[in-house]
LUMDRENFI-69229 format. One line per 4 residues: number of its first residue (from 1); for each residue y, x, z of C-alpha. Coordinates in Angstrom, 3 decimals, padded with zeros to 6 digits. Layout:
residues N
NUM = Y,X,Z; ...
END
This chain:
residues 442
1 = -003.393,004.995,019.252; -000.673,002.728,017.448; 000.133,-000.330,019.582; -001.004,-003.380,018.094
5 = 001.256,-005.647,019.023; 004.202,-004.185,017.382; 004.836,-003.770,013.238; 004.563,-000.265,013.714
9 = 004.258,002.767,016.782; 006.099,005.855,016.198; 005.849,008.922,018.363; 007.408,012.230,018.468
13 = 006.303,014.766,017.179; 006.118,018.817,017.393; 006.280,021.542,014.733; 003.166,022.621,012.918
17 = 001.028,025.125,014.334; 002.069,024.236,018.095; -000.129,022.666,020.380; 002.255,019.780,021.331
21 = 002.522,016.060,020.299; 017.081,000.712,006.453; 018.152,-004.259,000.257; 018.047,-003.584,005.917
25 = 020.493,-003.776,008.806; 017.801,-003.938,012.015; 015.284,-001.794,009.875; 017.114,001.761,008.912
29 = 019.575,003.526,011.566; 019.892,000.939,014.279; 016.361,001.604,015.021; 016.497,005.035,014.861
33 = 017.150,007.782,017.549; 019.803,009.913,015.557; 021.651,013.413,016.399; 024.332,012.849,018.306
37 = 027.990,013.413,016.247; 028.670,016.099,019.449; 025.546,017.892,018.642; 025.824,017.827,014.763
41 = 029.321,019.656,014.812; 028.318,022.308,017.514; 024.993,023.097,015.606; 024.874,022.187,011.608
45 = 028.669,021.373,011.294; 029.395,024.685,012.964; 027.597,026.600,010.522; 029.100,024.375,007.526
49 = 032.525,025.510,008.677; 031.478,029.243,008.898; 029.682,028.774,004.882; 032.940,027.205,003.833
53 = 034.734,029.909,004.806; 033.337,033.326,004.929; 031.956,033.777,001.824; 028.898,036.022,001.484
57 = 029.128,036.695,005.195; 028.084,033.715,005.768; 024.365,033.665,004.677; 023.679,036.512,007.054
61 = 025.122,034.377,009.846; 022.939,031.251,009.208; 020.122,033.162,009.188; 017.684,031.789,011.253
65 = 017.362,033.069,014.915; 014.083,034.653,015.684; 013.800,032.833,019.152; 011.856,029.700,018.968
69 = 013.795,026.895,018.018; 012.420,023.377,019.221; 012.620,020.605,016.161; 015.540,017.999,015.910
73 = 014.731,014.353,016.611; 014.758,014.099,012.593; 011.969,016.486,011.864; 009.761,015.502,015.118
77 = 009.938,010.977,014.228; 006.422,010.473,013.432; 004.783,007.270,012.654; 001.370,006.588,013.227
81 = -001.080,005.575,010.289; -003.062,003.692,011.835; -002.308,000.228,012.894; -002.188,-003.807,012.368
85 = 000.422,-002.993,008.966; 000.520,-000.047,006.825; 003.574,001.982,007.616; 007.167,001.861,005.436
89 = 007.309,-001.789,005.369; 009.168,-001.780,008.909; 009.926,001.410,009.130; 013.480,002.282,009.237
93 = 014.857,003.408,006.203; 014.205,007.191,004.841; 016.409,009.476,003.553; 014.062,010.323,000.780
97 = 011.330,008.407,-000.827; 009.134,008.863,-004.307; 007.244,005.482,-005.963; 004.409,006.118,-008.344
101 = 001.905,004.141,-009.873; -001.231,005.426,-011.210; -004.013,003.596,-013.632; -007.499,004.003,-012.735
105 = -009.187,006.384,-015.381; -011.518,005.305,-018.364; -015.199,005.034,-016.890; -013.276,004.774,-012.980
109 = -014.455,001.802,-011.606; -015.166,000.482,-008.073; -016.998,003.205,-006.802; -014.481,005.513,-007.768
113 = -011.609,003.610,-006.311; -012.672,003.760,-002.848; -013.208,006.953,-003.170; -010.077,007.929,-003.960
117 = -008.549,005.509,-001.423; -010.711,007.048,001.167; -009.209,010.520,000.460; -005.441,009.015,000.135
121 = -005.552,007.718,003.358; -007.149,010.910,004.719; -004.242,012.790,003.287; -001.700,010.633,004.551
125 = -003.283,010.404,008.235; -002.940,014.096,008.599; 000.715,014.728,006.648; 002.334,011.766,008.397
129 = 000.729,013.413,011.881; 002.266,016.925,010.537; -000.671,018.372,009.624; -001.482,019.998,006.311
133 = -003.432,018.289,003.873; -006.332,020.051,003.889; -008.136,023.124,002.738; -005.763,023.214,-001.081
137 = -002.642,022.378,001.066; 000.352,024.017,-000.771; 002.319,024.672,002.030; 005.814,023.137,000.752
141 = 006.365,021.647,003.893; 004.697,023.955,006.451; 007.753,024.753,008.783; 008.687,021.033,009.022
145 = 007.418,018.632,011.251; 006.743,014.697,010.356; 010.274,013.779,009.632; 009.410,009.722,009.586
149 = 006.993,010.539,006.506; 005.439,007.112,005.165; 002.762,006.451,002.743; 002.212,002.769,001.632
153 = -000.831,001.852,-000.623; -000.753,-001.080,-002.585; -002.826,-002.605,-006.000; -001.364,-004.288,-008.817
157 = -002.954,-007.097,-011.299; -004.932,-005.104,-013.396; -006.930,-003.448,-010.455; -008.871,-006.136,-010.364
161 = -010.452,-006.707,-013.601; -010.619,-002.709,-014.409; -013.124,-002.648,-010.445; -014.499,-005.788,-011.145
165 = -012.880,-007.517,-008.154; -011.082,-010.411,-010.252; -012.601,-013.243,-007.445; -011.021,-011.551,-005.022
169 = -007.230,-011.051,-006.884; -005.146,-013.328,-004.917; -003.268,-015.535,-006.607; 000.369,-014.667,-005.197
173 = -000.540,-011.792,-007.196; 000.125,-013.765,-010.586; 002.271,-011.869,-012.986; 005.775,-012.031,-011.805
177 = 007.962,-014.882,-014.644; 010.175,-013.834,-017.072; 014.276,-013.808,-016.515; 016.550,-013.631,-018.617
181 = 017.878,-010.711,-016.803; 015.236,-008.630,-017.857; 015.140,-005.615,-020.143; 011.599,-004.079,-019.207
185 = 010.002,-000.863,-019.639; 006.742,-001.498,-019.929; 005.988,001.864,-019.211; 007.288,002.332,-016.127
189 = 006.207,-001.139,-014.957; 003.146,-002.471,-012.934; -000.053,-000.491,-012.822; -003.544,-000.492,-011.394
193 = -002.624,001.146,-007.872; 001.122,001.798,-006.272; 001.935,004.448,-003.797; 005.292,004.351,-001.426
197 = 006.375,007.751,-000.058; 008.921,007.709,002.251; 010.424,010.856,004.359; 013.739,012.271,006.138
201 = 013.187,015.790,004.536; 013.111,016.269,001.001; 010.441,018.778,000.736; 008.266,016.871,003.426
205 = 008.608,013.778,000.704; 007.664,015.985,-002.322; 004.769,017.367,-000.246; 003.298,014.765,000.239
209 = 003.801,013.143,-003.291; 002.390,016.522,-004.965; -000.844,015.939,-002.540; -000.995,012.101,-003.373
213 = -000.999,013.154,-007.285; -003.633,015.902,-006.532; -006.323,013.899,-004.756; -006.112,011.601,-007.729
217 = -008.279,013.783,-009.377; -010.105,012.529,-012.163; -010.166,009.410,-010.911; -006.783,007.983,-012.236
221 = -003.332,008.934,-013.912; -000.101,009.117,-013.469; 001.275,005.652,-015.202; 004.686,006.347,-014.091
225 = 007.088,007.673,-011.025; 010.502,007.509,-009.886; 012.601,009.127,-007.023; 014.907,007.495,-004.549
229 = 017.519,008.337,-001.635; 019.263,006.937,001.040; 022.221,008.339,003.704; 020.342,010.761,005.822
233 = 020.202,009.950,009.730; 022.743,010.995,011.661; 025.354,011.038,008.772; 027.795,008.775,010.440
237 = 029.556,008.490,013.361; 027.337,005.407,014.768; 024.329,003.621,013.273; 025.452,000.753,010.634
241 = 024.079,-000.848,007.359; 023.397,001.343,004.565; 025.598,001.365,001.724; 024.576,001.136,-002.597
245 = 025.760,002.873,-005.152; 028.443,000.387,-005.561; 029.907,001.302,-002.261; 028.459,-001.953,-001.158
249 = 027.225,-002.455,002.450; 023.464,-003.293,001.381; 021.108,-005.441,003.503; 023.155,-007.466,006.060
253 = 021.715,-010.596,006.037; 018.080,-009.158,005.868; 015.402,-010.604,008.023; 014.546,-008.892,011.636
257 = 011.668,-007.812,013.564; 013.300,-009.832,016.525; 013.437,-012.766,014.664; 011.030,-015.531,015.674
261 = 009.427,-016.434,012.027; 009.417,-012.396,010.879; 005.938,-012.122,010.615; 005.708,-015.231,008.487
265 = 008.223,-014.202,006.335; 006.499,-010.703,005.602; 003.026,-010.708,006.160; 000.333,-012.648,004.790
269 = -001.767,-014.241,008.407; -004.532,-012.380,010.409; -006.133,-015.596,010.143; -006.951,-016.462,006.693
273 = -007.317,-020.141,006.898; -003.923,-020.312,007.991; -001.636,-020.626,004.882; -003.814,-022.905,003.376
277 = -006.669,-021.058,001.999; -004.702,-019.176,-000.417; -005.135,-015.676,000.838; -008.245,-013.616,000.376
281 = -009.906,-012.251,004.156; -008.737,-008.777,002.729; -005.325,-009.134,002.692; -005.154,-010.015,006.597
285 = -001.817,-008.602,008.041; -001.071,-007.413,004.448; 002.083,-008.232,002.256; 003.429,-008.138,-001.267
289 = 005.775,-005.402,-003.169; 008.251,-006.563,-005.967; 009.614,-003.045,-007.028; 011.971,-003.389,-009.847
293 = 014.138,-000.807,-011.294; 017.618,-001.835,-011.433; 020.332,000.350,-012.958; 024.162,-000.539,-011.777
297 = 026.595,-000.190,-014.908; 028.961,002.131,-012.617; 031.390,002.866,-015.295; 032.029,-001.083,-015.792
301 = 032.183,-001.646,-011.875; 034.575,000.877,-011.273; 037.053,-000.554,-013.298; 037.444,-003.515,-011.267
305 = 040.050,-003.517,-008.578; 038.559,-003.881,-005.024; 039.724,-007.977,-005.251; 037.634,-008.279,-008.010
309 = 034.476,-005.694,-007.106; 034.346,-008.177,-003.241; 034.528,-011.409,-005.240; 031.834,-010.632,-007.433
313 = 029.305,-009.416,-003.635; 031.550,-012.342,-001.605; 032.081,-009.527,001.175; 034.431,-007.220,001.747
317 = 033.983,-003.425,000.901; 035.335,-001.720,003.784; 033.128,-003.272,006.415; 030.603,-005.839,004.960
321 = 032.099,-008.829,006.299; 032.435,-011.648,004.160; 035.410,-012.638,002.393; 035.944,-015.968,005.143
325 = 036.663,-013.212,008.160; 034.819,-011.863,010.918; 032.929,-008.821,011.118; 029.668,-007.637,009.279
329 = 027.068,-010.145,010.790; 029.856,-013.317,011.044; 027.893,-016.249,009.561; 029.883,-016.596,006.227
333 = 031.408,-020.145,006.000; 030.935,-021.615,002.161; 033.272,-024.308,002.422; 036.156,-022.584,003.267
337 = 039.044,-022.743,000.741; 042.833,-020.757,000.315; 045.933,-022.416,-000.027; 045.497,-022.974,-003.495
341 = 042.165,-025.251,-002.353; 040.027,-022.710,-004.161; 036.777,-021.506,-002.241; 037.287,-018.100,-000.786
345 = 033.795,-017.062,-001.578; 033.747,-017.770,-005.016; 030.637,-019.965,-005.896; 028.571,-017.069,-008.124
349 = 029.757,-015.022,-005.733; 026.024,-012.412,-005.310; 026.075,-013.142,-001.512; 026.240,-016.661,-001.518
353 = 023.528,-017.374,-004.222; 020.845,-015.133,-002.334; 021.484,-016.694,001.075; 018.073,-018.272,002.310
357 = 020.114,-021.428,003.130; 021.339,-021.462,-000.448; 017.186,-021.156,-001.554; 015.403,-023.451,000.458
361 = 014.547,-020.908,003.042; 013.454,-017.849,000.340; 013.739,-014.862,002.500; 012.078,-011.473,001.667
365 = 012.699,-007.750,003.168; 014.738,-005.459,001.106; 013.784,-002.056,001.978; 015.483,-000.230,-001.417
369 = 015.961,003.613,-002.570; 019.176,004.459,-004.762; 018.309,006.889,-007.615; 020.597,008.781,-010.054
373 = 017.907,010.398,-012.786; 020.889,012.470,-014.841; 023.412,010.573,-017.366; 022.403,009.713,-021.140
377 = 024.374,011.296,-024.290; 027.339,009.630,-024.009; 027.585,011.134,-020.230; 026.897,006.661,-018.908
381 = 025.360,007.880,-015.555; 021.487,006.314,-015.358; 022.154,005.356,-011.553; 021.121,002.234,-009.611
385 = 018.357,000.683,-006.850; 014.953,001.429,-006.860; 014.867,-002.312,-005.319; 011.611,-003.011,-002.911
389 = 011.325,-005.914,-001.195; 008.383,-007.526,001.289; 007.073,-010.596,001.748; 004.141,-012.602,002.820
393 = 004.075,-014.447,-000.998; 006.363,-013.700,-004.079; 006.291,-017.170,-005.516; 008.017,-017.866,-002.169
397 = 010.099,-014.907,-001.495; 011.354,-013.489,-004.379; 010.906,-015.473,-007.388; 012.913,-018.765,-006.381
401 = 015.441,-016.213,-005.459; 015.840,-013.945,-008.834; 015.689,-017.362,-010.517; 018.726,-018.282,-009.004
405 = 020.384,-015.185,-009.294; 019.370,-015.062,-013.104; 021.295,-018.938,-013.852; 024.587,-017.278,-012.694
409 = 024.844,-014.386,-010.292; 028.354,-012.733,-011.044; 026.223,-009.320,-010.386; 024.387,-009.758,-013.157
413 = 027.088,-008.312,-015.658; 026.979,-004.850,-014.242; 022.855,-004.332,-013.655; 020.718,-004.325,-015.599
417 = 016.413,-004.402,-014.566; 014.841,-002.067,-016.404; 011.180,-001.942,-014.778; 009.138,-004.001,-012.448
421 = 005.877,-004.442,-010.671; 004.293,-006.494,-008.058; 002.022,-004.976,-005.481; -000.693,-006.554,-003.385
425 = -000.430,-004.358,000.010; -003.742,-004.880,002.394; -003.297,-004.719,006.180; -003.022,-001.109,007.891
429 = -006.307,000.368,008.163; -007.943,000.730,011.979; -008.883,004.346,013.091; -012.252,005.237,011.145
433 = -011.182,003.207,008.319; -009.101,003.713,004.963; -006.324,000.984,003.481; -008.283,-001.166,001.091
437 = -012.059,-000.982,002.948; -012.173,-004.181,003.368; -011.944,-004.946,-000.320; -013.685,-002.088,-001.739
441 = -016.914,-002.748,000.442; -016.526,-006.295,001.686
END
């Protein structure tokens, strides 16, 4: 049973068919129990150096042993299901994740929505336990255990109208506004339903998206889907701050689990009544996805010297601190100026305009995938962030902030947003219940 009083309970786990059991700094690898460096190079590295270097020999000495080998702390991290909020919103970050959105079918209405949430959530109790799905399981991942597997179900805009639910569409679930920024898909924007997979093993991810897409059924389609990755656990010599594409250290300032207004920052109230009336009963302990596509122009930033590439983020590349000294979490000082009298963090510099301080308190979680889908025909690599971020209302999270980002963010030149969608995410769902209940039969 997932304790209550924490964003999420996470167990370990054992492999399948035995009978046992961090867009964020203080949400990916400092909260995670990694492999030891020691361990890696007397296990995995050893048998890296041995593939390196003895050619075809080699596969007959990585073959696996046929004693019983116990699971690594990677592939036993479970995380429960069940609980106050839905997992992957505090979970630390995965090494893999898939987002797809689905529309609800022509003739699919109510009925058939809670249907098909009732069997998502079934499917996603049992694979995030290490279970298989069920009796059409398709056995990608059977020799793996949980490995941190997440899935996050949220509904978008047009959910409402197509069940018949409009009085109970909230109304921080407005249509995100226009910025100048923009350069939209609408095809692989929005949707009726959203689905967050998140995993430390690749085929454990794609497992579980290949069941999510086959319980679907009839019910709805595929609207569109993307793929993500992050630095897998235990990849560096200590836990620390995920880096971008860029190179960037990604996520220092984000907001903590430890921190004393967290909850209000991310999650809409158990209570209703308290944020003014504005949230529907349903969405108790819930909170809201922006999900936007956003594809760095690599070739352009690599051109700039490293000067130039930590004037435009305001930090410096090596370590994330900012540009005024100190080390990754320093607070960064704004007024401070060279000898010249010119500020040293540059005033549309990206990590002084998204400060909270610097947007009347705007905070959000960033909880992001990179993604590198191939390069187009003039070999322009189509590379960026599959940017997520959580809060407990967008108009307050992370619309002020993108507005201010859009009047002058010296980013902006080298990424472009190419899809988006905003997700109402309900409350976990308590044991005999699936995410969503409480709207689909309230």
């Amino acid at each position: 049973m997932a304790d209550k009083s924490k964003p999420e309970a996470r167990v370990s786990g054992a492999p399948r068919g035995t009978s046992g059991g961090t867009g964020p700094t203080d949400l990916q690898d400092t909260t995670r129990e990694g492999i030891s460096r020691r361990r890696l190079l007397g296990t995995a590295g050893a048998t890296g150096l041995v593939l390196g270097t003895a050619g075809a020999a080699a596969g007959y000495a990585a073959a696996p042993s046929s004693a019983a080998t116990p699971l690594t702390s990677v592939g036993s991290e479970q995380v429960m299901f069940h609980g106050k909020h839905q997992p992957g919103i505090t979970t630390p970050m995965q090494a893999r994740g898939h987002l797809i959105a689905f529309d609800l079918a022509a003739g699919a209405g109510r009925k058939e929505a809670a249907a098909l949430l009732r069997r998502w959530s079934d499917t996603a109790r049992r694979l995030m336990a290490g279970e298989p799905a069920g009796s059409g399981d398709t056995d990608v991942a059977r020799d793996a255990g949980p490995s941190s597997l997440t899935v996050t179900f949220g509904f978008g805009h047009s959910f409402f109208a197509r069940t018949g639910l409009e009085k109970q569409r909230p109304v921080a679930l407005d249509p995100l506004p226009d910025f100048s920024s923009d350069h939209l898909d609408k095809n692989r924007s929005n949707g009726d339903l959203w689905v967050q997979i998140g995993a430390d093993d690749a085929l454990v991810a794609f497992h579980a998206l290949r069941a999510i897409q086959k319980d679907a059924g009839s019910a709805a389609r595929v609207r569109w889907q993307m793929n993500g990755f992050n630095r897998s656990p235990g990849a560096t010599a200590h836990p620390m701050t995920a880096r971008n594409l860029m190179g960037q250290v990604d996520g220092t300032r984000n907001p903590k689990p430890s921190d004393t207004d967290f909850e209000k920052r991310v999650f809409v109230p158990g209570d209703p009544g308290a944020d003014g009336g504005n949230q529907p009963a349903w969405m108790a302990n819930g909170s809201y996805a922006v999900v936007r596509r956003i594809r760095m122009l690599l070739d352009d930033w690599e051109k700039l010297s490293l000067q130039a590439q930590e004037e435009v983020i305001g930090r410096r590349k090596s370590d994330g601190a900012p540009l005024t000294g100190g080390t990754e979490t320093t607070e960064m000082d704004l007024e401070k100026t060279d000898a010249a009298g010119k500020l040293v963090v540059p005033i549309n510099a990206h990590a002084r305009i998204t400060r909270p301080d610097q947007n009347g308190g705007a905070a959000m979680v960033r909880r992001p995938f990179s993604y590198h889908d191939g390069f187009d025909a003039d070999g322009v690599p189509d590379a960026g962030l599959l940017f997520i971020c959580w809060q407990a209302d967008p108009l307050r999270g992370f619309v002020p902030v993108q507005r201010k980002l859009d009047r002058g963010d010296a980013l902006s030149q080298f990424i472009r947003h190419e899809a988006s969608g905003l997700f109402a995410v309900p409350g976990g769902a308590a044991e005999g219940e699936y995410v969503g209940q409480r709207l689909l039969e309230g």
